[in-house]
C-alpha positions in Angstrom: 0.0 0.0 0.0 1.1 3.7 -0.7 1.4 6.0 2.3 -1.1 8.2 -0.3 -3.5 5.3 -0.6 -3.3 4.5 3.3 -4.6 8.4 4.5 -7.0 8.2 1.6 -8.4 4.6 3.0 -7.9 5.9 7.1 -11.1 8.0 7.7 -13.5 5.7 5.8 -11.5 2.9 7.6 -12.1 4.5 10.6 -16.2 4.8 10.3 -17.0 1.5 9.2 -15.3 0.4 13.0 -17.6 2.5 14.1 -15.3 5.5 15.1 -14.6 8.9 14.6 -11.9 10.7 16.2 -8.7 9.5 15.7 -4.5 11.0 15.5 -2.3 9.3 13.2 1.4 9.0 13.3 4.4 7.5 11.0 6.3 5.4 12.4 10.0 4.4 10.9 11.1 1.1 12.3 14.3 -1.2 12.2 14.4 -4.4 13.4 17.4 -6.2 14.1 18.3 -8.9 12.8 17.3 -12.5 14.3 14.4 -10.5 16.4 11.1 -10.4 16.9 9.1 -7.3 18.2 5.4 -7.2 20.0 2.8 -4.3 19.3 0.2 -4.1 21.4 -2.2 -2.0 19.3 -6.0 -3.1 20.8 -7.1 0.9 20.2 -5.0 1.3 17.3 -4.3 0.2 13.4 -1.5 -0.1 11.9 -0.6 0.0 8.6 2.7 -1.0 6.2 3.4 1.3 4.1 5.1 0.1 0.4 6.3 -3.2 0.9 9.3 -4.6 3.1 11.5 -7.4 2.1 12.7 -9.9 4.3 10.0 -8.9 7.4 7.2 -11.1 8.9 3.8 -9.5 10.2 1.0 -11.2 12.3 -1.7 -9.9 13.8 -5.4 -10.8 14.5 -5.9 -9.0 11.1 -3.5 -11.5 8.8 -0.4 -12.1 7.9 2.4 -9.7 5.8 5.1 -11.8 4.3 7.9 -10.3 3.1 9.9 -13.1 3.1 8.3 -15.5 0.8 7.6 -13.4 -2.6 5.4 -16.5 -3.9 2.4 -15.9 -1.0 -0.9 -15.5 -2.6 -2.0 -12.5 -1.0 -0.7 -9.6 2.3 -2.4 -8.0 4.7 -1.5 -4.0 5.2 -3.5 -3.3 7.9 -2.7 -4.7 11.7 -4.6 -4.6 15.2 -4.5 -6.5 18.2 -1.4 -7.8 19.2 1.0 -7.7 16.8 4.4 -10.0 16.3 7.0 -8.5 13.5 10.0 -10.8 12.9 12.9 -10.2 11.1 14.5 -13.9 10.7 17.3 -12.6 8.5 21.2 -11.7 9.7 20.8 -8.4 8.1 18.7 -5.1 9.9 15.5 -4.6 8.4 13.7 -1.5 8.0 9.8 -0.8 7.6 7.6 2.2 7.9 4.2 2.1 9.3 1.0 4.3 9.8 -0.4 4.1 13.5 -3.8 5.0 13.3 -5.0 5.8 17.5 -8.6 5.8 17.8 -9.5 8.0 20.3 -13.2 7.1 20.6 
């Protein structure tokens, strides 16, 4: 997804959850190699912006692979706890849109 594309999706995004105030910041992460970092985003979405090579994603939304190019389909958008893993010996980098609801 394009960081254009994601605050075009956000507010519509946003009402069909049933909300309507929310703040959104960018988030520019790096993630060491052979590591694995927890989000806890129960109040929040988060999306991937472009798309990272040689990163994992889970959350209670899907699965982001950018590991194997051959999956069938990614998930941009994340809530609930979230588990990104970087199982590569090189630092990986990935940039993210936090949407917090406020309502």
């Amino acid at each position: 997804m394009t960081e254009h594309f994601i605050l075009q999706y956000i507010p519509g995004r946003i009402r069909q959850l049933g909300y309507c105030k929310y703040h959104i910041r960018y988030k520019d992460m790096t993630i060491s190699a052979y590591t694995k970092q927890v989000l806890t985003a129960y109040n929040e979405l988060y999306f991937v912006v472009d798309d990272p090579r040689g990163v994992l994603i889970e959350s209670d939304y899907g699965v982001y692979d950018g590991i194997d190019e051959s999956a069938a389909s990614n998930m941009h958008e994340h809530r609930g706890e979230i588990t990104i893993e970087n199982p590569g010996n090189e630092r990986r980098r990935m940039k993210l849109i936090q949407v917090i609801i406020v309502n």
